[in-house]
C-alpha positions as a Markdown table, in Angstrom:
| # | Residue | x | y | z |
|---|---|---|---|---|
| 1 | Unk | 10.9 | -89.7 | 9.2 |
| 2 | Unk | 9.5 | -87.7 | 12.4 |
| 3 | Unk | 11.7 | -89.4 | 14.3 |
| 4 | Unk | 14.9 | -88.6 | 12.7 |
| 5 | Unk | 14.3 | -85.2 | 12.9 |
| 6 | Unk | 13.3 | -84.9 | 16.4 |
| 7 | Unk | 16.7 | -87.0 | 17.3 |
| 8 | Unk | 18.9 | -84.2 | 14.6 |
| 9 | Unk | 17.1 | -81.3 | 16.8 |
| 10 | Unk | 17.5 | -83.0 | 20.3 |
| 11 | Unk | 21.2 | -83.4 | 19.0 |
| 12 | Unk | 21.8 | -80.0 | 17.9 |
| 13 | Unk | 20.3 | -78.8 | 20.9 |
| 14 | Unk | 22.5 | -81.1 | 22.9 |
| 15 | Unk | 25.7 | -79.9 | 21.5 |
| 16 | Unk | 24.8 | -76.4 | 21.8 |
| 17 | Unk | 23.7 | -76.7 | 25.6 |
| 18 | Unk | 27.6 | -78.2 | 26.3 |
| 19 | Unk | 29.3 | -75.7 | 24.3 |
| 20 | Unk | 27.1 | -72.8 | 26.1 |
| 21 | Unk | 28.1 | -74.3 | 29.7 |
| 22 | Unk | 31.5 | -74.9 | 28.6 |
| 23 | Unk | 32.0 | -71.4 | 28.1 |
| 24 | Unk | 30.0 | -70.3 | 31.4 |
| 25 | Unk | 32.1 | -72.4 | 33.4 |
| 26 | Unk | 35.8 | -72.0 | 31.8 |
| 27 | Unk | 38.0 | -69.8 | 33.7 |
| 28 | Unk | 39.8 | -67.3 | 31.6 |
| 29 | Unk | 43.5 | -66.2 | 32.6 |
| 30 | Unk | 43.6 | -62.9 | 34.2 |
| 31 | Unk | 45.2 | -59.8 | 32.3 |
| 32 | Unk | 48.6 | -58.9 | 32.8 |
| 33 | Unk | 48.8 | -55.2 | 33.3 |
| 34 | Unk | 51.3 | -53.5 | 30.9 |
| 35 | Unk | 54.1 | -53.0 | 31.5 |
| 36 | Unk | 54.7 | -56.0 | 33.7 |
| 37 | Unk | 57.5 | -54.5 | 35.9 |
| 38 | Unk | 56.8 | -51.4 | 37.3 |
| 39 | Unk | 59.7 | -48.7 | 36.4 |
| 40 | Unk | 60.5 | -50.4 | 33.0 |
| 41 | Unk | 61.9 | -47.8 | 30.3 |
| 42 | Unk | 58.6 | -46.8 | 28.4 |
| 43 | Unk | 59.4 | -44.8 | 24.5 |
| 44 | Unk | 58.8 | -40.8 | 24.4 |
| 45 | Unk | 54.7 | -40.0 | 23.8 |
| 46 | Unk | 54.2 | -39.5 | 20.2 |
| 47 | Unk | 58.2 | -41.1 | 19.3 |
| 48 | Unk | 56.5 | -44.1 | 17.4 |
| 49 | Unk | 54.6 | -41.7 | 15.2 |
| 50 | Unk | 56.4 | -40.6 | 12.1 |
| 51 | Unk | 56.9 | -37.2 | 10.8 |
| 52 | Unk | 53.7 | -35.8 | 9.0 |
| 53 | Unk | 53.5 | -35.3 | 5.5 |
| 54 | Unk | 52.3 | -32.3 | 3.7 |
| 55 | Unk | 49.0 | -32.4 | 2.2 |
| 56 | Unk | 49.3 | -31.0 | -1.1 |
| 57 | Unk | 45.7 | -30.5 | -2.8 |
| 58 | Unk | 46.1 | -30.1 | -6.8 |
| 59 | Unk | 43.8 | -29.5 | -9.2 |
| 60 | Unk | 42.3 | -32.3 | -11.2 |
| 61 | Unk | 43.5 | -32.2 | -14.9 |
| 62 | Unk | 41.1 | -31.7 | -17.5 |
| 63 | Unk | 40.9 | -35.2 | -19.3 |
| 64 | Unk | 41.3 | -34.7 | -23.1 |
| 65 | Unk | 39.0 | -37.3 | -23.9 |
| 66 | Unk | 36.2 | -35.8 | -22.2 |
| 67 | Unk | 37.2 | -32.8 | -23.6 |
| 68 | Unk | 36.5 | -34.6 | -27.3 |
| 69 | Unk | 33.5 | -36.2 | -26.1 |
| 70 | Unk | 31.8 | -33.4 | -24.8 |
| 71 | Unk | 32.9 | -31.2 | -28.2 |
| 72 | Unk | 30.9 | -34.5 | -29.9 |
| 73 | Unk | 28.0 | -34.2 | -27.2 |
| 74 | Unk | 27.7 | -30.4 | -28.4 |
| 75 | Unk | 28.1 | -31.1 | -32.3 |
| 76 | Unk | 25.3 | -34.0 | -32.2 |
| 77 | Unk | 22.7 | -31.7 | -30.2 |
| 78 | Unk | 23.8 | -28.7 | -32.8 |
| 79 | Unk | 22.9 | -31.3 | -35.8 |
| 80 | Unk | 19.3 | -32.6 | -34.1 |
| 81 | Unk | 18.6 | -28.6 | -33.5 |
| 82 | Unk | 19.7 | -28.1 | -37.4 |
| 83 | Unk | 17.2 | -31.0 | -38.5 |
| 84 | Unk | 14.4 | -30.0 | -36.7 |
């Protein structure tokens, strides 16, 4: 039983060591710089950006069912001062 899991560790350990130098030795492709031709037609600064909207801040409306519940809220506490 040992055994198998000292060969599933040596294994794992195995596979990671390859991916690890894989990836230390692979060459990655250089960046092109933008724009690839120098001169090319670039847009305007700020021409991609749509026109800004107007922020309009409203006030929130008063929920009538909040309104009700907190008319109950005040009726129950008036009835428990009553009984008391």
């Amino acid at each position: 039983m040992i055994g198998i899991v000292r060969d599933t560790w040596r294994a794992v350990l195995i596979v990671v060591v390859v991916v690890l130098l894989r990836e230390g030795f692979s060459e990655r492709p250089a960046v092109p710089s933008w724009p690839a031709q120098p001169g090319a037609w670039q847009p305007a600064p700020g021409a991609w950006q749509p026109a800004p909207t107007p922020i309009v801040v409203t006030q929130p409306q008063e929920r009538p069912l909040r309104r009700v519940a907190a008319a109950l809220t005040e009726l129950g506490d008036s009835v428990i001062g009553v009984v008391r």
